[in-house]
C-alpha positions in Angstrom: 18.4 -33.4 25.4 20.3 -34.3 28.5 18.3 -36.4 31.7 20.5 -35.7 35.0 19.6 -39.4 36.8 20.5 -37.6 40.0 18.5 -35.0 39.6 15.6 -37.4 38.8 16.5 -39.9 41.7 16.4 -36.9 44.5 12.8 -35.8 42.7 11.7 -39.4 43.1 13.0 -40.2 46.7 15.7 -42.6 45.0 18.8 -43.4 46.8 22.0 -43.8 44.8 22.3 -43.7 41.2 21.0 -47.5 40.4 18.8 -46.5 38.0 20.6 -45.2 34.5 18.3 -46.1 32.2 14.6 -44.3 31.6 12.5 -47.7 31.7 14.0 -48.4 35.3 13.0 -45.0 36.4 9.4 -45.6 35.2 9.3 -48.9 36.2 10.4 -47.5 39.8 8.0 -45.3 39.6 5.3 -47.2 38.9 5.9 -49.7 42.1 6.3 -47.1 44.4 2.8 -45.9 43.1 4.1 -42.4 42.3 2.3 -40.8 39.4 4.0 -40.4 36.2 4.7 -36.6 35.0 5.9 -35.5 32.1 8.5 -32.0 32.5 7.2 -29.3 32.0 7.3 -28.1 28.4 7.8 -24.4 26.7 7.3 -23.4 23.2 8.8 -20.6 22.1 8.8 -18.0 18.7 11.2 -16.0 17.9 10.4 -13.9 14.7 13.3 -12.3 12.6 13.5 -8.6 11.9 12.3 -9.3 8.0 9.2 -10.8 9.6 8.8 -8.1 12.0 9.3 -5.7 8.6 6.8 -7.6 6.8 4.4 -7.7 9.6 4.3 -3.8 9.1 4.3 -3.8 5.4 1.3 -5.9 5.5 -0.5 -3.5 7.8 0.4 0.1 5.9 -1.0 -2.1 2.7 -3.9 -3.0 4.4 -4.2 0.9 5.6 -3.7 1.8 1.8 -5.7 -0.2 0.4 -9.1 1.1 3.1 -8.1 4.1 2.0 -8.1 3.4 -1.9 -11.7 1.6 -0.9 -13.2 4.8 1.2 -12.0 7.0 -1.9 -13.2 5.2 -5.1 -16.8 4.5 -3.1 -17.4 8.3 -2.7 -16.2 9.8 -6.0 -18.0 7.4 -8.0 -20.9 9.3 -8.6 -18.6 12.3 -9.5 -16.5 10.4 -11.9 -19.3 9.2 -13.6 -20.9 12.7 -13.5 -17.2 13.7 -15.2 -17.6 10.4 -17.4 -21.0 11.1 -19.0 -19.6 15.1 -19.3 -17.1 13.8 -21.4 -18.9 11.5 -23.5 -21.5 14.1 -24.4 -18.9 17.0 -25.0 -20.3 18.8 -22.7 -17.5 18.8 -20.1 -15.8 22.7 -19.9 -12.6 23.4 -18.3 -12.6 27.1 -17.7 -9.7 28.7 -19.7 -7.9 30.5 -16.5 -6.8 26.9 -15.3 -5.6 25.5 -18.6 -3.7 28.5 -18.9 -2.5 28.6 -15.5 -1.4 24.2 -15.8 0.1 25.0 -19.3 2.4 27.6 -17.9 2.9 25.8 -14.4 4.2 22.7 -17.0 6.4 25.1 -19.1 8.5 25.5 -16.2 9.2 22.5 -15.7 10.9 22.0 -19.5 
C-alpha cells in the first residue's frame, strides 16, 4: 500500500511536505485537535466460474433430492402394498404386459 504525504497534508490543512513519516502526521493531528480517521475500507469477493458451477450443482442436488423425498413419502404405502403382494404370492402381473415387455426387450437384442 502506497500513502501519498501530499495527498494527506492538503486533507489535513498541512503546508509543505514536512511530515514523511505516519507518527508525525498523527502526532500533527493530534495538536491541531483534528479527529483521527481511518480510510475508508472495501472488501471485496470475487468467486471463480467453478464456484459459480458448483453453486448450481449444489442447488439441482438440493432440487433432486426434494424430489426423491416427495416421491418415496407417497408411494410408500403402495410399495409396501406391492411388498406384502409379493411376499404372500399373491402379486399377478396380467399376461398381456409380460408379453408385451418380453417382446419390447427382444428388440433390443
Amino acid at each position: 500500500m502506497s500513502i501519498n504525504f501530499s495527498a494527506m497534508n492538503k486533507l489535513y490543512g498541512v503546508q509543505g511536505s514536512s511530515f514523511g513519516s505516519g507518527t508525525e502526521v498523527a502526532a500533527h493531528r493530534t495538536a491541531v485537535g483534528t479527529p483521527v480517521q481511518a480510510p475508508e475500507k472495501k472488501d471485496m469477493i470475487a468467486i471463480s466460474p467453478q464456484g459459480n458451477l458448483q453453486h448450481e450443482v449444489n442447488k439441482v442436488s438440493k432440487s433432486v433430492l426434494r424430489d426423491i423425498e416427495r416421491l418415496d413419502s407417497s408411494n410408500s404405502a403402495r410399495i409396501e402394498k406391492l411388498r406384502a403382494q409379493i411376499e404372500n404370492h399373491t402379486y399377478h402381473v396380467p399376461t398381456e404386459l409380460l408379453a408385451a415387455a418380453i417382446l419390447e426387450k427382444g428388440e433390443d437384442f
